[in-house]
C-alpha positions in Angstrom: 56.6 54.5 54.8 52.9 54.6 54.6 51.0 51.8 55.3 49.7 50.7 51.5 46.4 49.1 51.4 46.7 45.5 50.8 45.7 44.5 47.5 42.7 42.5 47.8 42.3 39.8 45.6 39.0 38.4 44.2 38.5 34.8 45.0 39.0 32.7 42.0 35.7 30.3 42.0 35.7 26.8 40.5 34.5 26.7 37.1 31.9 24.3 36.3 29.9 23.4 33.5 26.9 22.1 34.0 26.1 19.8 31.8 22.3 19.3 31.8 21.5 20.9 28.5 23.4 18.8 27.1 22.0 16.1 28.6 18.7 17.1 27.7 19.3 17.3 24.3 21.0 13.6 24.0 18.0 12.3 25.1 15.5 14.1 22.6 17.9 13.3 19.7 17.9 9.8 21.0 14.0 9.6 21.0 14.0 11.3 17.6 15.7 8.5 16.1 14.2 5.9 17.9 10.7 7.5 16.5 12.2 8.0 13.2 13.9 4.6 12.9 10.4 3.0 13.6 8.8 5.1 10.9 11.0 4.5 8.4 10.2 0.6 8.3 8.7 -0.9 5.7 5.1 -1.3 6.1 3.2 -4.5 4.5 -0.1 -5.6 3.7 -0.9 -9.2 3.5 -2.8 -10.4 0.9 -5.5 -12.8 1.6 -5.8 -15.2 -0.2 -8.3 -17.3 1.7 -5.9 -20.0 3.2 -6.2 -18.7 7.0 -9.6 -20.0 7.2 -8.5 -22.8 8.7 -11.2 -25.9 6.4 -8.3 -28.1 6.0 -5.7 -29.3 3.5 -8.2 -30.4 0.8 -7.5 -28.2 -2.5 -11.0 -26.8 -2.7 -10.5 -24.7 0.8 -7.4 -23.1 -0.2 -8.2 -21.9 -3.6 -8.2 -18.4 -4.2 -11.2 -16.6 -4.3 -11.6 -15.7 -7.6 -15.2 -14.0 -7.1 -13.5 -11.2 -5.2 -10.1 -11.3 -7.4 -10.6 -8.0 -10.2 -7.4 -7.7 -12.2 -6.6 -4.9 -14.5 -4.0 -4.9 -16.7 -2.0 -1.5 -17.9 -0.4 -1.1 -21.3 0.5 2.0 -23.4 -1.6 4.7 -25.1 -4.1 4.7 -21.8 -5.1 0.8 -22.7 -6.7 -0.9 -19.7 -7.6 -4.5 -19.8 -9.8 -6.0 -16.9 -11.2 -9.8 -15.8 -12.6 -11.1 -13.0 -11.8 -14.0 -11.3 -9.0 -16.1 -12.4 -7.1 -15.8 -15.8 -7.5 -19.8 -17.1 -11.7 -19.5 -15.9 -12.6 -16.3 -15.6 -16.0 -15.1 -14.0 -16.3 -11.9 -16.4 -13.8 -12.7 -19.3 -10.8 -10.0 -20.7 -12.0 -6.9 -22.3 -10.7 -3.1 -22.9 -11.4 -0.5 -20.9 -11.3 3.2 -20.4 -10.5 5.3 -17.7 -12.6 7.8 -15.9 -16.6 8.1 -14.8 -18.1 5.7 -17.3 -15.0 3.5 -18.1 -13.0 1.8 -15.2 -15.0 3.7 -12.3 -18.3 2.5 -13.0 -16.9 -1.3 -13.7 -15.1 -1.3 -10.4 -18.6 0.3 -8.3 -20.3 -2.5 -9.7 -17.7 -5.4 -8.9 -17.4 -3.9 -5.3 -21.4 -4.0 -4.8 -21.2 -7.5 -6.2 -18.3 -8.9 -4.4 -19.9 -6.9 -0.5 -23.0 -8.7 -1.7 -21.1 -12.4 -1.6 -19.4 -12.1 1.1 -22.6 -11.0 3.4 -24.5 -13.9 1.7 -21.7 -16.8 3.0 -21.2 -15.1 6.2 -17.8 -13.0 5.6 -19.1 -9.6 5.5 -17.3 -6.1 5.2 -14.8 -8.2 2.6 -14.4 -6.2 -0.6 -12.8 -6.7 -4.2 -9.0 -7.6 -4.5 -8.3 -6.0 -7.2 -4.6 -6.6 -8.7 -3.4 -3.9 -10.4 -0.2 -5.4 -13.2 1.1 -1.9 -14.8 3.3 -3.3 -18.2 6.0 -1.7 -18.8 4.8 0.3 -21.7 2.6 1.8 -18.7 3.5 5.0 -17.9 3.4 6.8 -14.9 0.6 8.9 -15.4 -1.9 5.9 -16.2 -0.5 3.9 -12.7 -1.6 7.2 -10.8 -5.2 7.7 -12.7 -5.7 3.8 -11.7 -5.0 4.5 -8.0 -7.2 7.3 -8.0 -10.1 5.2 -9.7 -9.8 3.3 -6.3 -9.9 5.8 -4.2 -12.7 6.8 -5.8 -14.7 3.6 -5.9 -13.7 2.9 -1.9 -12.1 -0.3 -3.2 -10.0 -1.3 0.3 -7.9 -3.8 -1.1 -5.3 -3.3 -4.0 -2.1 -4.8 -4.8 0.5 -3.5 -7.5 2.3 -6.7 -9.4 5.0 -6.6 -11.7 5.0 -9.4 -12.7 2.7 -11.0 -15.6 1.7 -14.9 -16.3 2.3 -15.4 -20.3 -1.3 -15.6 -20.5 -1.6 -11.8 -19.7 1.3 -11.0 -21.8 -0.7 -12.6 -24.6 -3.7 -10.9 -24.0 -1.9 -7.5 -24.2 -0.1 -7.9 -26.9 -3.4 -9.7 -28.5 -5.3 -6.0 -28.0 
């Protein structure tokens, strides 16, 4: 018989799997959430209301501070209502309104130069307007957004959006 060649036989290696990849992407999905968790919290802005001053319990100190409160109330059919200073004693008293260059614009430029001017005079400067922004809802959607472009506009800082109304503004609007 002939001497056959042995059959050689190829080694069999380990198999591995290497694992880093995977690795690598656990921890970028891991820091995607953690970035996207922090994102996605609610942010606030606190509204000043002049009680951090820190003058002491008497009433006077903490009272709002009605010369840089603006509020303007929204209604149907593009009605705006605007006062400044407090409801009960205002500083400029309830009238209508319009929206755009001569209307709403112009009103809030004027209460903004007012208002900077205060607050230099007593010592608080780079303060602006608050100006409270109550949408009814006959309001629609459209008038909100013109109203939040008016303040871009004007460079007022400070704005809030209420929902809620005293019964005095409810009166006033369905008064006009």
């Amino acid at each position: 018989m002939k001497n056959l060649p042995e059959k050689i036989r190829s080694k069999k290696l380990e198999s591995r799997v290497d694992l880093t990849a995977m690795v690598s992407v656990s921890f970028l999905l891991i820091v995607f959430f953690m970035v996207t968790i922090d994102l996605a919290k609610p942010k606030m802005i606190e509204y000043y209301s002049g009680e951090r001053d820190g003058c002491g319990p008497e009433p006077i100190c903490n009272m709002q501070d009605e010369i840089r409160t603006y509020t303007i109330l929204l209604d149907d059919n593009d009605k705006l209502i605007t006062y400044h200073g407090l409801l009960f004693a205002p500083l400029q008293g309830p009238k209508v309104s319009l929206y755009g260059k001569e209307g709403i614009r112009s009103e809030l430029s004027v209460i903004n130069s007012k208002v900077h001017a205060y607050t230099s005079a007593i010592g608080k400067p780079n303060r602006g307007p608050v100006v409270i922004i109550k949408p009814s809802k006959k309001c629609n959607y459209k008038n909100l957004v013109d109203i939040l472009d008016e303040m871009a506009i004007a460079k007022i800082d400070s704005y809030a959006i209420v929902n809620e109304f005293t019964p005095e503004e409810s009166q006033l609007l369905a008064a006009n």
